[in-house]
C-alpha positions as CSV (number, residue, x, y, z in Angstrom):
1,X,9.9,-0.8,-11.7
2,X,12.6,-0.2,-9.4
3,X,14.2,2.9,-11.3
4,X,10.7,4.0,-11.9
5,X,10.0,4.7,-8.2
6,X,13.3,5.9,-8.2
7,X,12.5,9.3,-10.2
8,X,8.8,9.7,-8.1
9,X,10.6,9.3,-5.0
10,X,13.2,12.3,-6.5
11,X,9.9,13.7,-8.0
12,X,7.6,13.6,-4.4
13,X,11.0,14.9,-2.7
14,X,10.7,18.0,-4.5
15,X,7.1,18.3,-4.4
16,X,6.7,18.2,-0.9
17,X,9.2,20.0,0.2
18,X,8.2,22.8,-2.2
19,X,4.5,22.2,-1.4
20,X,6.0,22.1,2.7
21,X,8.0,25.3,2.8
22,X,5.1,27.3,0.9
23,X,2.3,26.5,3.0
24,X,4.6,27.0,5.7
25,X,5.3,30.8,4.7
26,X,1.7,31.0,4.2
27,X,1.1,29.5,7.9
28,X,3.1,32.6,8.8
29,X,1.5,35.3,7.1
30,X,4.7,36.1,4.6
31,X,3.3,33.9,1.9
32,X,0.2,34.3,-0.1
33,X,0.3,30.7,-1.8
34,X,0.8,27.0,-0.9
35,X,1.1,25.5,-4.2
36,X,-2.0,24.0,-4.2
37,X,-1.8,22.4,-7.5
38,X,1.9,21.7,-6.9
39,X,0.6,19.4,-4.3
40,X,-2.2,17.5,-6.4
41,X,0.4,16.8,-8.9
42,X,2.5,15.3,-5.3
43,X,-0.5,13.3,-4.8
44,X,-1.1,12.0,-8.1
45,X,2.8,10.9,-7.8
46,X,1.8,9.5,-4.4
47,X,-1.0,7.2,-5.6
48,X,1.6,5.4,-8.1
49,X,4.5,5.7,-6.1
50,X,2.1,3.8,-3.0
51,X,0.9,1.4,-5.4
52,X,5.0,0.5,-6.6
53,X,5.4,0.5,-3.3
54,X,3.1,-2.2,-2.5
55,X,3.8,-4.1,-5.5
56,X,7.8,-4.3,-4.6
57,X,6.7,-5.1,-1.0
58,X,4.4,-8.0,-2.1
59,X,7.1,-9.5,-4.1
60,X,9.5,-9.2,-1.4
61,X,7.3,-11.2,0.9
62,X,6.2,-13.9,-1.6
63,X,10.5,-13.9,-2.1
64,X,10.9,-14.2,1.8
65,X,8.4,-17.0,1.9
66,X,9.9,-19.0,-0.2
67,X,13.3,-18.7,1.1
68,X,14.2,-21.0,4.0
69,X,15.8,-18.0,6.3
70,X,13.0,-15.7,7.7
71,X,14.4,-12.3,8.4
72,X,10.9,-10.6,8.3
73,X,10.8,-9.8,12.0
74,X,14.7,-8.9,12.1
75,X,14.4,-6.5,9.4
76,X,12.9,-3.5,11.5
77,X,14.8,-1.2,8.3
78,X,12.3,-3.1,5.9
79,X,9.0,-2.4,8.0
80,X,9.8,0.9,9.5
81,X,9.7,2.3,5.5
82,X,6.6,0.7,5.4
83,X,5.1,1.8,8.5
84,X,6.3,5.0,7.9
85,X,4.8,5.2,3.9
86,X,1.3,4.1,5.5
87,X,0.9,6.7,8.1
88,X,2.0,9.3,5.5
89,X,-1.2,7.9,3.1
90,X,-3.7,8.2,6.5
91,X,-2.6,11.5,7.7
92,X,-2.4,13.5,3.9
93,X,-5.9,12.2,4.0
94,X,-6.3,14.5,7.1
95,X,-4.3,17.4,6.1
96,X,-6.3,18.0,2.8
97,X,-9.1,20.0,3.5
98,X,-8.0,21.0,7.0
99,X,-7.4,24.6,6.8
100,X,-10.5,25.5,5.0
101,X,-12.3,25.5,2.1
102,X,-14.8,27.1,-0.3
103,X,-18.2,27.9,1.0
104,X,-20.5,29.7,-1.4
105,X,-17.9,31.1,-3.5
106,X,-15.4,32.5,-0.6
107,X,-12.9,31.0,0.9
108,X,-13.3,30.2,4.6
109,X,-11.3,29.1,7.2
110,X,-11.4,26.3,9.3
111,X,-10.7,26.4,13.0
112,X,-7.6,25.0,13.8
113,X,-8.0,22.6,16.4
114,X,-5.5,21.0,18.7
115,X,-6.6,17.7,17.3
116,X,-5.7,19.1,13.8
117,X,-2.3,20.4,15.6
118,X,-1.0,16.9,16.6
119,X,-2.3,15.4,13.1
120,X,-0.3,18.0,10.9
121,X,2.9,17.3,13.5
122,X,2.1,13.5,13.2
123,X,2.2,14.2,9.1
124,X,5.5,16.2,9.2
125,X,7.3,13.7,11.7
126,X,6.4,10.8,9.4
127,X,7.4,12.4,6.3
128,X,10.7,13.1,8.2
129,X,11.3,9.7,9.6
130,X,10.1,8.0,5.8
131,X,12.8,10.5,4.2
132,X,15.3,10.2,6.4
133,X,15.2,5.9,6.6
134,X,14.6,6.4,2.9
135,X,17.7,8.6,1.8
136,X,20.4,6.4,1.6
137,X,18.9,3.5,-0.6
138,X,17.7,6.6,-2.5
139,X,21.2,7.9,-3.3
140,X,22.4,4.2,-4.0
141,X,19.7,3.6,-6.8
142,X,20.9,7.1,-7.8
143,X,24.5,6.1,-8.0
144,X,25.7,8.8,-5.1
145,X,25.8,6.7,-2.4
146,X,30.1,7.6,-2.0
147,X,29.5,10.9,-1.2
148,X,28.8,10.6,2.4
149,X,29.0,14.3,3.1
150,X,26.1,14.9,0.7
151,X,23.8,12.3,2.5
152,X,24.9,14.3,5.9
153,X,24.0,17.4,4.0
154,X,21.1,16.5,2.7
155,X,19.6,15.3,6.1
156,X,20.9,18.4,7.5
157,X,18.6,20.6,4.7
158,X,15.7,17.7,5.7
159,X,15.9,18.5,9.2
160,X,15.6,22.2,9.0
161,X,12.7,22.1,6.8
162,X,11.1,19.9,8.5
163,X,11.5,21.9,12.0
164,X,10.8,25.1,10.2
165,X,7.7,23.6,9.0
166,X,6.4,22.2,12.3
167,X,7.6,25.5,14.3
168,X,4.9,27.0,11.1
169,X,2.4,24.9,12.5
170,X,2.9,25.2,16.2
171,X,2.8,28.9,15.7
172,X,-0.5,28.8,13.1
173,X,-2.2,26.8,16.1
174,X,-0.5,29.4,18.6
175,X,-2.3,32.3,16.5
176,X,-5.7,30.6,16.6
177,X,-5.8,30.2,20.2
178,X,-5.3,33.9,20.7
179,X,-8.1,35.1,18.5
């Protein structure tokens, strides 16, 4: 089961980021398409990469419990990824939908509120904060985990994407304030 979340965390790493960097071109004007059905793939992935998620978790509680050393509240690691993973579920919840929809066969948009300004920057800094807690025991099930430089590259590439993409959406809000 392990292995299995292994290659949709891989999986949702790519789709997102994809999914990320085209809406974020889009944001800006240069780009014409978001990979909309890039993304409900990613969320399909999500769903059964949640519910792995929970099931590992729930074993690693009933583990704990039965174990006479409790390192539940000293393992901040271990409830930080799961903080992290939750907020993700609650705010992609909000970010569907949010920049408009069809209304009688066009496509409208929405207003883009400062409310749905700090909920898209909320959704990109928990992304960011579950990849980055999440890298390394990625590249250990992987097998890469020697290769030090690429875990610093790859939070490197992590960490521009993820400010391009909130710099998209600062200046998306930015735009709609002007008009």
């Amino acid at each position: 089961m392990r292995k299995l979340n292994t290659i949709l965390s891989v999986l949702l790493l790519v789709i997102f980021l994809l999914h990320g960097i085209m809406g974020s071109f889009m944001l800006l004007g240069i780009g014409s398409n978001a990979g909309k059905i890039l993304a409900w793939v990613g969320v399909a992935v999500l769903a059964v990469h949640a519910g792995i998620g929970i099931i590992l978790t729930v074993q690693t509680l009933r583990a704990e419990k039965n174990s006479p050393n409790h390192y539940r509240k000293q393992n901040a690691m271990f409830w930080a990824r799961r903080a992290s993973g939750f907020a993700i579920l609650i705010l992609m919840f909000f970010h569907i939908g949010l920049f408009g929809g069809v209304q009688d066969g066009a496509y409208i948009l929405f207003p883009f509120t400062t409310v749905k300004l700090i909920a898209q920057l909320l959704l990109i800094a928990s992304l960011a904060v579950h990849l980055m807690i999440n890298i390394r025991p990625l590249l250990v099930s992987l097998g890469i985990i020697r290769f030090r430089e690429r875990r610093g590259d790859l939070y490197l590439i992590l960490s521009v994407i993820f400010l391009f993409s909130a710099a998209a959406v600062i200046l998306y809000y930015v735009g709609w304030q002007q008009l």
